[in-house]
C-alpha positions as CSV (number, residue, x, y, z in Angstrom):
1,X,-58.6,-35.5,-84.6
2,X,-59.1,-32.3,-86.0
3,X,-56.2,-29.8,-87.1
4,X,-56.7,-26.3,-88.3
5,X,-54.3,-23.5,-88.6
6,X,-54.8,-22.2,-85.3
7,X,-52.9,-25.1,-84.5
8,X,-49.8,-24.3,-85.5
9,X,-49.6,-20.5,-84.4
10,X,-48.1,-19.9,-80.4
11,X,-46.9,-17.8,-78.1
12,X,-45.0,-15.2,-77.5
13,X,-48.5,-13.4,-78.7
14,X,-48.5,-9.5,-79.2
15,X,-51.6,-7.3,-79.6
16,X,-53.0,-7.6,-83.0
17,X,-51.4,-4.5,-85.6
18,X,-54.7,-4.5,-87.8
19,X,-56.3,-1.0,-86.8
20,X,-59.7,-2.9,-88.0
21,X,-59.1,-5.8,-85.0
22,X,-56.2,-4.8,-81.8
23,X,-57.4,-7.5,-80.3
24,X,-55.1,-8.4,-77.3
25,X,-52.6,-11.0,-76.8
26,X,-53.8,-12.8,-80.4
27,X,-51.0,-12.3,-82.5
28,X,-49.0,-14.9,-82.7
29,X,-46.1,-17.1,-84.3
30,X,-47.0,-18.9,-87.1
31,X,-44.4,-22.3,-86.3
32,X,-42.1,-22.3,-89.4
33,X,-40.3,-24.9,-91.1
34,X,-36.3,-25.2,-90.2
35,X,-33.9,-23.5,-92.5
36,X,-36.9,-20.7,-93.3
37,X,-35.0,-17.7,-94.0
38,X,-38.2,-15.7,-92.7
39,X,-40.9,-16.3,-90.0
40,X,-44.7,-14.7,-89.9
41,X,-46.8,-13.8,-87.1
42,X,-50.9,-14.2,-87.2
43,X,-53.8,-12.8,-85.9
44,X,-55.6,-16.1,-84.5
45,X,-59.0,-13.5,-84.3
46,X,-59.1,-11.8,-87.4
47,X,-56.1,-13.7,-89.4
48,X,-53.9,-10.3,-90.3
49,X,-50.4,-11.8,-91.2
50,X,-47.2,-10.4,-91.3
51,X,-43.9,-11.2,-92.5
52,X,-40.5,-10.7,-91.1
53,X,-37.2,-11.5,-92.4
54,X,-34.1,-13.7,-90.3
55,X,-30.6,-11.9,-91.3
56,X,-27.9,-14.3,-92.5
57,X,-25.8,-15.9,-89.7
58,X,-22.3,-17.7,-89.6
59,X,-22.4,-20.6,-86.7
60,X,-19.3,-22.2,-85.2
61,X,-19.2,-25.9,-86.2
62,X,-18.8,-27.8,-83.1
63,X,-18.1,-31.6,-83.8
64,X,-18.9,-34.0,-80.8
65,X,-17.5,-36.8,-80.3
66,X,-20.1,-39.9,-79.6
67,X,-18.8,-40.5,-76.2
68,X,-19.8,-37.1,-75.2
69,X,-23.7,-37.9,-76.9
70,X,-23.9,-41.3,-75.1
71,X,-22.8,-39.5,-71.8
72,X,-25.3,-36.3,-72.1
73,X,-28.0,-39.7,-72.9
74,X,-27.3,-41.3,-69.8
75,X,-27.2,-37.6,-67.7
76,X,-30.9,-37.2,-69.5
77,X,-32.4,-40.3,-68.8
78,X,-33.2,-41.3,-65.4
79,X,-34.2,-45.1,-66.2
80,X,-30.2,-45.5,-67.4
81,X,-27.7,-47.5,-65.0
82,X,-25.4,-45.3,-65.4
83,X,-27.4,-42.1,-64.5
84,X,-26.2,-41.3,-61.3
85,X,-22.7,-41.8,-62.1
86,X,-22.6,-39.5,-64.4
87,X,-25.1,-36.8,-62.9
88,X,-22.6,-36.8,-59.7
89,X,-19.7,-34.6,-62.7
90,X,-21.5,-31.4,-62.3
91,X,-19.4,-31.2,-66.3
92,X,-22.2,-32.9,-68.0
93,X,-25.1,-30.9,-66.3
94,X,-23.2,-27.6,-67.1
95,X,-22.4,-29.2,-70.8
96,X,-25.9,-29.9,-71.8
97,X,-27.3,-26.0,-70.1
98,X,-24.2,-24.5,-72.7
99,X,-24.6,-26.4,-76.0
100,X,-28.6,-25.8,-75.3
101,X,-28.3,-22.3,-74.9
102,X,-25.3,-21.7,-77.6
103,X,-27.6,-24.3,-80.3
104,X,-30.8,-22.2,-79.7
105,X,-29.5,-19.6,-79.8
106,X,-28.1,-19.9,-83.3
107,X,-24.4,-19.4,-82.1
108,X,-23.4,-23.4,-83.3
109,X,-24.4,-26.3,-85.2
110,X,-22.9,-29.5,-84.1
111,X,-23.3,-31.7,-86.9
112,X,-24.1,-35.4,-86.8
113,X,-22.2,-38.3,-89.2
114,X,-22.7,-41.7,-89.8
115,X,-20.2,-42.5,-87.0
116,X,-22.5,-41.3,-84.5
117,X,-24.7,-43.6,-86.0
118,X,-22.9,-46.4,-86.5
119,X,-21.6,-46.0,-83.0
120,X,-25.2,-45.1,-81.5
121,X,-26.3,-48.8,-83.5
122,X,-23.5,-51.0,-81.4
123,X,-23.2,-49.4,-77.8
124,X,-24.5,-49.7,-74.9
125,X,-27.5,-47.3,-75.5
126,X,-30.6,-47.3,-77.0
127,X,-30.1,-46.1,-80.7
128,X,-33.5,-44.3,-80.8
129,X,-31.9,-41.9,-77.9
130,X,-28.9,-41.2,-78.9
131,X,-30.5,-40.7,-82.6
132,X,-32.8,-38.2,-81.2
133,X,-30.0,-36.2,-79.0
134,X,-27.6,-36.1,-81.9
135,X,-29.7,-35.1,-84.2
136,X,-31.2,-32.3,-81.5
137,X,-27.5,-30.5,-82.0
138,X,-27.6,-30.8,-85.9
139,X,-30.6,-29.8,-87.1
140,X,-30.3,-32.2,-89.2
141,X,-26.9,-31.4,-90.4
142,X,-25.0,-35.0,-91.3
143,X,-21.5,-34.8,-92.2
144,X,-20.1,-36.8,-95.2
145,X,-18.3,-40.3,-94.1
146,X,-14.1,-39.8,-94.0
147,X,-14.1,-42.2,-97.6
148,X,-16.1,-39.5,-99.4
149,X,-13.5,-36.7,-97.9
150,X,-10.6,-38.4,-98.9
151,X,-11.5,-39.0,-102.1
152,X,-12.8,-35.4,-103.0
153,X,-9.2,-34.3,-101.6
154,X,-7.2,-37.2,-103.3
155,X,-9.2,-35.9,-106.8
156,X,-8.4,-32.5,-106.6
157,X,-5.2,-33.2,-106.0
158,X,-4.3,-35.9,-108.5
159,X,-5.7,-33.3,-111.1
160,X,-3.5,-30.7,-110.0
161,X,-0.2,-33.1,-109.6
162,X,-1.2,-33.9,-113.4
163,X,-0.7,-30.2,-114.3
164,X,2.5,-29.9,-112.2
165,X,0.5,-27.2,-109.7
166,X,0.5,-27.8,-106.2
167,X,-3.4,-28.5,-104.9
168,X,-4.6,-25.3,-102.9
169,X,-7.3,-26.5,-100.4
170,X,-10.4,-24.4,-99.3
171,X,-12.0,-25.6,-96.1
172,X,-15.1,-24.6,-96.6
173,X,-17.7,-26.8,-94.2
174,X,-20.5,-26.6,-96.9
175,X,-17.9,-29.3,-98.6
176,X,-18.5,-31.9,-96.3
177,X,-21.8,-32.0,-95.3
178,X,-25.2,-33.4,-97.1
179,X,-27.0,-30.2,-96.0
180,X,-24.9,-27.1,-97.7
181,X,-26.0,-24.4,-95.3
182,X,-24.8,-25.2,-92.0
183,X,-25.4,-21.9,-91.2
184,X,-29.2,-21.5,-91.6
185,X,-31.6,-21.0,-88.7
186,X,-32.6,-23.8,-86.6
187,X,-36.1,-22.5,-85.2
188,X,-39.5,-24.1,-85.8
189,X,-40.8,-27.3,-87.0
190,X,-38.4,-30.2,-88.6
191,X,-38.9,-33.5,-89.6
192,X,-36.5,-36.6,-89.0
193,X,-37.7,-40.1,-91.0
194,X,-35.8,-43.6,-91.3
195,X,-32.7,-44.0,-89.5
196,X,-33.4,-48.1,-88.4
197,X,-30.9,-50.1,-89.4
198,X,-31.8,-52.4,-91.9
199,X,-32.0,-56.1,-91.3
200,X,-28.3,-57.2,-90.4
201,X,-26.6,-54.0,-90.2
202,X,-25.9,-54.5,-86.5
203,X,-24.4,-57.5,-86.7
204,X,-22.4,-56.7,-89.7
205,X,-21.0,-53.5,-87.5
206,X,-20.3,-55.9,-84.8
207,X,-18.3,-58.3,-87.2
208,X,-16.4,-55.2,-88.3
209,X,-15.6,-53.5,-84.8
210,X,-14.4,-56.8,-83.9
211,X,-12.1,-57.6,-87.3
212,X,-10.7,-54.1,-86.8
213,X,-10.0,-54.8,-83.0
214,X,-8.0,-57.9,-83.6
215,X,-6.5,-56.1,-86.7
216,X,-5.3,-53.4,-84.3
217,X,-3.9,-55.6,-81.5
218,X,-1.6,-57.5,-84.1
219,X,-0.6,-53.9,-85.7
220,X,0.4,-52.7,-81.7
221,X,2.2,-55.3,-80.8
222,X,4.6,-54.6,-84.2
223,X,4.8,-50.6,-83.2
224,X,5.6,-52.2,-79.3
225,X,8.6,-54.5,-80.7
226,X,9.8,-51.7,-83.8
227,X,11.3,-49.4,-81.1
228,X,13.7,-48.1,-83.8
229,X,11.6,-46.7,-86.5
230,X,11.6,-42.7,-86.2
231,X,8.2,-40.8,-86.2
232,X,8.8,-38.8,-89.6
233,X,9.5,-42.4,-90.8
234,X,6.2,-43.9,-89.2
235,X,4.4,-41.1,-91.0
236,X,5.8,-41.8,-94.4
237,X,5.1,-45.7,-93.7
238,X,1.0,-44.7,-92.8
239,X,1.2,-42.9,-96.0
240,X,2.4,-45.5,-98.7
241,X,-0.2,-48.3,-96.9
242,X,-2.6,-46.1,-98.9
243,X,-2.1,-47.4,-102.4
244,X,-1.8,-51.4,-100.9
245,X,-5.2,-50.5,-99.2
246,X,-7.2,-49.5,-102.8
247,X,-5.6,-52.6,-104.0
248,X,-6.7,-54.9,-101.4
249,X,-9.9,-53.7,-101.2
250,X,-10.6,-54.2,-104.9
251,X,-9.1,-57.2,-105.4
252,X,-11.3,-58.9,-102.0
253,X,-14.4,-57.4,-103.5
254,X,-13.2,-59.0,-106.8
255,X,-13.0,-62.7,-105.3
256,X,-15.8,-61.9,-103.2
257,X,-18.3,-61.2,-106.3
258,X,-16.8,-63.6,-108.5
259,X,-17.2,-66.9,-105.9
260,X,-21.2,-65.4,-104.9
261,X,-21.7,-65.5,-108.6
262,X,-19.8,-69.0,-109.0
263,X,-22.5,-70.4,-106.9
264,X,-24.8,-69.0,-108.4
265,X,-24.2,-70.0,-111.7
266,X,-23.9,-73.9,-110.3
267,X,-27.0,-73.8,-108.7
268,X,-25.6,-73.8,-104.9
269,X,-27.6,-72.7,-102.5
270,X,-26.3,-69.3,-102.0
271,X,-27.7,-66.8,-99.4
272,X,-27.7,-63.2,-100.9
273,X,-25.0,-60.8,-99.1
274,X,-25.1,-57.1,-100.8
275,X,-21.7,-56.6,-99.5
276,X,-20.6,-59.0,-102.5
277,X,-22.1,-57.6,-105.3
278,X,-22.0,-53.7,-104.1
279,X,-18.3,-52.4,-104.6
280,X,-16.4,-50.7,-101.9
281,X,-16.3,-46.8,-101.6
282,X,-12.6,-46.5,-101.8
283,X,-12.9,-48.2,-105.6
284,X,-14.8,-45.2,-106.5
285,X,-11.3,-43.4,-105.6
286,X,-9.4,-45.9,-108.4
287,X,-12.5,-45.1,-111.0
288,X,-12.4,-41.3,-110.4
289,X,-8.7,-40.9,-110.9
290,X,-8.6,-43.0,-114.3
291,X,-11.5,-40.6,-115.5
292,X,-9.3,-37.5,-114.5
293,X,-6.1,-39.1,-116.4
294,X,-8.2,-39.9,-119.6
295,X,-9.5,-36.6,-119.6
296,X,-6.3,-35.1,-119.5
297,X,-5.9,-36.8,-122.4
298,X,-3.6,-39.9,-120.8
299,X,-4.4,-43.0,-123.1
300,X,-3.4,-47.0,-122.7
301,X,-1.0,-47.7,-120.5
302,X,-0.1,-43.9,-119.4
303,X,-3.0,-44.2,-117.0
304,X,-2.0,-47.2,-114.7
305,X,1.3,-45.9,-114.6
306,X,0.4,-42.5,-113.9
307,X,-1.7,-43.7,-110.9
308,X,1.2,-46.0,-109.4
309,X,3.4,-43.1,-110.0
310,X,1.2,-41.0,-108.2
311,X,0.5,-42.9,-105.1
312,X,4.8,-43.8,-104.7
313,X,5.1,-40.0,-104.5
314,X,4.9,-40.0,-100.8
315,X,5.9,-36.1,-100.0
316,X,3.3,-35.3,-102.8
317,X,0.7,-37.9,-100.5
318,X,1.4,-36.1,-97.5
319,X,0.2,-32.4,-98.9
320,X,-3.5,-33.9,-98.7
321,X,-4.7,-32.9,-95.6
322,X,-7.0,-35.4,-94.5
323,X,-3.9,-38.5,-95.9
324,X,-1.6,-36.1,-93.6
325,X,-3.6,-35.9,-90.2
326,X,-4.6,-39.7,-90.3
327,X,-0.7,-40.7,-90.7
328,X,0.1,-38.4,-88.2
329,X,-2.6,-39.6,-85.7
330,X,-1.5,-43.2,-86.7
331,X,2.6,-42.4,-86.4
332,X,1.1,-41.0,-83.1
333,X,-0.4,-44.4,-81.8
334,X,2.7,-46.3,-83.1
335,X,5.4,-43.9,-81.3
336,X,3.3,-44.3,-77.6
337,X,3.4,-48.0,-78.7
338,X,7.0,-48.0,-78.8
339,X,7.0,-46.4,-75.5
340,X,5.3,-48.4,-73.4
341,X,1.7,-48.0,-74.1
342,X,-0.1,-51.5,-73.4
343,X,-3.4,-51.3,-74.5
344,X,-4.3,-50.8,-78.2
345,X,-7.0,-48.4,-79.3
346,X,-10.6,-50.4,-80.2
347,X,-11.3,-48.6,-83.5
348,X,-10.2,-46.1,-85.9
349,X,-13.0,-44.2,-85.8
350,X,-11.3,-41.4,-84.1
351,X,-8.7,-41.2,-86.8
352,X,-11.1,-40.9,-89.3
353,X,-13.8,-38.5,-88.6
354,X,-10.7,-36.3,-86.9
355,X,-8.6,-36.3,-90.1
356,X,-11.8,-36.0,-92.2
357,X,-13.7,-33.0,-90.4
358,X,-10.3,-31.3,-88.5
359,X,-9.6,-28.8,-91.2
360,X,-13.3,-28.0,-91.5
361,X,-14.5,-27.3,-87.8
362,X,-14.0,-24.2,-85.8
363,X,-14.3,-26.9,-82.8
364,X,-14.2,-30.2,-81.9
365,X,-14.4,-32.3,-78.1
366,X,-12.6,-35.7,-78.6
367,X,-11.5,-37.9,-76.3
368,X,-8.2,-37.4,-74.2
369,X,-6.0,-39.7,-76.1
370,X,-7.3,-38.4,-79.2
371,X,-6.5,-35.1,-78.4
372,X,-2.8,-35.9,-76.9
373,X,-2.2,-37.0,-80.3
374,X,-3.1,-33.6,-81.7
375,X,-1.0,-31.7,-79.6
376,X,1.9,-33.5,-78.3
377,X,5.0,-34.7,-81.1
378,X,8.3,-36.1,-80.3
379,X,10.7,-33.6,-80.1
380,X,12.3,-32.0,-83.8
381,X,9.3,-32.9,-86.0
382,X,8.8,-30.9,-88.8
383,X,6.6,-27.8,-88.1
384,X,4.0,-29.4,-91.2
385,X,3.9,-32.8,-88.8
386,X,2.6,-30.7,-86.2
387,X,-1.0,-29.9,-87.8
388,X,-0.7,-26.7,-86.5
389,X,-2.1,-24.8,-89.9
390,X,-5.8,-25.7,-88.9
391,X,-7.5,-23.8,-86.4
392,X,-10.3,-25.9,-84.9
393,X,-10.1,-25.7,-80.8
394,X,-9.5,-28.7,-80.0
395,X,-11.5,-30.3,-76.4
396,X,-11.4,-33.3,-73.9
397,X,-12.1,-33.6,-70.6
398,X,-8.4,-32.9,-70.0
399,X,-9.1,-29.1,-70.7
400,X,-13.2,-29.5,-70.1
401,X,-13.5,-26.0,-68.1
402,X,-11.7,-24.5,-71.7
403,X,-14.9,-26.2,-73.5
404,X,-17.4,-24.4,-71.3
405,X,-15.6,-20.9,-71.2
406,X,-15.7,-21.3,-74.8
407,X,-19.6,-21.9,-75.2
408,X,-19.8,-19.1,-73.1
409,X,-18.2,-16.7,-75.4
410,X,-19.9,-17.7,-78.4
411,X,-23.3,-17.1,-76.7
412,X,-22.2,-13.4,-75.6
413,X,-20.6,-12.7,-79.0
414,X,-24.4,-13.0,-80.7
415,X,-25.3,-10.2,-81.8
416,X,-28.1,-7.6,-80.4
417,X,-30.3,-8.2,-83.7
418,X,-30.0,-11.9,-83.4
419,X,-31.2,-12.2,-80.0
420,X,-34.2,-9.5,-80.6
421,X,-35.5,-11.6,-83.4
422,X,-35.1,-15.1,-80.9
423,X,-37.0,-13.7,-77.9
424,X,-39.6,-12.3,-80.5
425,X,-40.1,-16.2,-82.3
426,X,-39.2,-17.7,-78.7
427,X,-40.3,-15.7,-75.9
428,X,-38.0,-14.7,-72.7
429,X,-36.8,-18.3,-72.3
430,X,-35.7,-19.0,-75.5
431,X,-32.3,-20.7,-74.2
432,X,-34.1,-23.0,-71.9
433,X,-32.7,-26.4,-71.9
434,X,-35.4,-29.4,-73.2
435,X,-34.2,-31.7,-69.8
436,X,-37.2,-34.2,-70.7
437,X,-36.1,-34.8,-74.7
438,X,-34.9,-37.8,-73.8
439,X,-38.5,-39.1,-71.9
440,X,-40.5,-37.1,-74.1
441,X,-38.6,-39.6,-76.8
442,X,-39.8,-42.6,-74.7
443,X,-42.9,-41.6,-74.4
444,X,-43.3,-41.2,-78.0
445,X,-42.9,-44.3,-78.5
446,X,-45.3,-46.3,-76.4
């Protein structure tokens, strides 16, 4: 196989500009890399290139929830069992035409996390596919996991409740995300490498979903027999768990290193698990807060107890926003417990990419009990119990109409610049939806 330069430039072509050539039809795009802040058009007869600049742009962030991935998946591929179920909602068709149109056309980013791909790894369709969809509507923009959040917003915090200021938070999305510039053009060539999971990963995801389901179950059926505890009081309860969680964590990976290198040390035969040796995220959280207190100039014992002290302040707690949604979303689960919901939620997963990326989206489509639990409170909580201070729409299929009509404004709010430049790198049908991703995917592989 041969490649040249010629290879890479495309239509839409113009007439050449070079007064020395005008050759017709020849001068074309030159494919560029994603996140180029420019483009270039070439001459594929006499090689005259030109430059043009791409204008800064400010996308919406749209976070999707994986059910609405796996469901856009199974409208895409034909071969799925559930295809026809869901091509019979007209929704999903409609969905897919929309985010298309509003991704290409620069008007969103829907970012990716590792719970789409954690999630992608244990259901019920092929990773590969939902990999390449989900990554399709981020460019290549992954989120940071809900640990790393918390503990940025727990840090700032601490620092300030050392000084005896409150925290100010700035939601900037550029914050949370492993790419900085969510906003930067996604046009032209981008590469994706890695993503399989490593040898055991699936299982160890399946040995987790299943901990945390059985976890979950024994928690609802204490919220389904404590009828009398109030929601305000729920909240608080979420809230001071948080300190008994760092503990616990750090003192199981404690006994869990110690008794892997016990073995060792006696010569049993001990099978290697990384998961005892590599410490949990949330110690980081314990690690970084004793640096803050030392360099504040906390010495011996002042640091310990400044850390209890800190974590028993529960209104202090409760100013963190992502600490303050994910006890709110939790009192939420526990008050329809009380009242007569049967069935438990499967995961936490919801809770924590909701409470981690809420404040930082200008849009997100959850599911319907997720988003129930965003808008609906018992009657007299406190107006900063209602989360109403962030702004993100929030979506489900309970309001899925609102989600389209929304996509559709975005698209018409682009402005007349930003649409000149697409049909010049795109052609007329730059908003055309890629319907065969998904077996262009399969193919790929063969």
């Amino acid at each position: 196989m041969r490649i040249s330069r010629r290879d890479f430039i495309s239509g839409p072509y113009r007439n050449c500009p070079n007064p020395q050539c005008l050759a017709e039809n020849s001068f074309g795009v030159f494919t560029p890399i994603s996140e180029s802040r420019s483009y270039s058009r070439e001459c594929i007869k006499c090689w005259h290139k030109e430059h043009f600049g791409l204008p800064r742009i400010k996308k919406k962030i749209v976070y999707l929830d994986q059910f609405v991935i796996s469901n856009l998946v199974k409208l895409l591929d034909k071969s799925c069992p559930s295809h026809q179920k869901i091509k019979a909602d007209p929704f999903w068709e409609s969905l897919f035409i929309k985010l298309e149109k509003a991704s290409k056309l620069q008007a969103i980013v829907c970012p990716d996390s590792f719970y789409h791909r954690d999630e992608s790894m244990t259901g019920g369709v092929e990773f590969k596919l939902m990999k390449r969809l989900y990554e399709h509507f981020s460019s290549g923009k992954t989120l940071y996991p809900s640990i790393i959040i918390e503990k940025n917003q727990i840090t700032h915090h601490f620092e300030s409740w050392l000084d005896g200021k409150k925290a100010s938070f700035e939601f900037k999305p550029e914050d949370i995300a492993f790419e900085k510039d969510l906003h930067s053009w996604s046009v032209g060539l981008r590469i994706s490498v890695g993503g399989n999971p490593y040898p055991g990963q699936v299982e160890g995801l399946h040995k987790t979903n299943e901990t945390t389901r059985e976890q979950l179950k024994d928690v609802w059926t204490r919220w389904q027999n404590e009828k009398e505890v109030g929601f305000v009081e729920r909240i608080k309860e979420e809230t001071s768990g948080l300190w008994k969680g760092l503990i616990s964590a750090a003192r199981q990976f404690a006994m869990r290193r110690n008794n892997a290198m016990t073995k060792m040390a006696a010569g049993e035969n001990y099978e290697m698990d990384l998961d005892d040796f590599l410490p949990p995220m949330s110690n980081d959280i314990i690690e970084t807060l004793t640096r803050i207190a030392q360099a504040k100039g906390l010495q011996g014992n002042q640091i310990p107890e400044s850390i209890v002290s800190y974590f028993g302040n529960i209104d202090s707690l409760l100013e963190i926003p992502q600490i303050r949604i994910s006890s709110v979303m939790f009192a939420g689960w526990a008050h329809r417990a009380a009242n007569g919901k049967k069935n438990p939620p499967k995961s936490t997963a919801d809770v924590q990419f909701i409470s981690s990326y809420l404040p930082y989206c200008d849009a997100l489509f959850v599911d319907k009990e997720s988003a129930i639990l965003l808008r609906e409170f018992p009657k007299g909580t406190p107006s900063k119990f209602r989360l109403a201070e962030f702004n993100a729409h929030i979506f489900s299929l309970a309001n899925k109409k609102q989600f389209l009509d929304y996509l559709d404004q975005l698209v018409a709010d682009i402005p007349a610049e930003q649409m000149e430049i697409l049909k010049d790198m795109e052609g007329e049908d730059y908003g055309k939806p890629y319907w065969s991703i998904i077996e262009h995917e399969k193919r790929e592989r063969v």
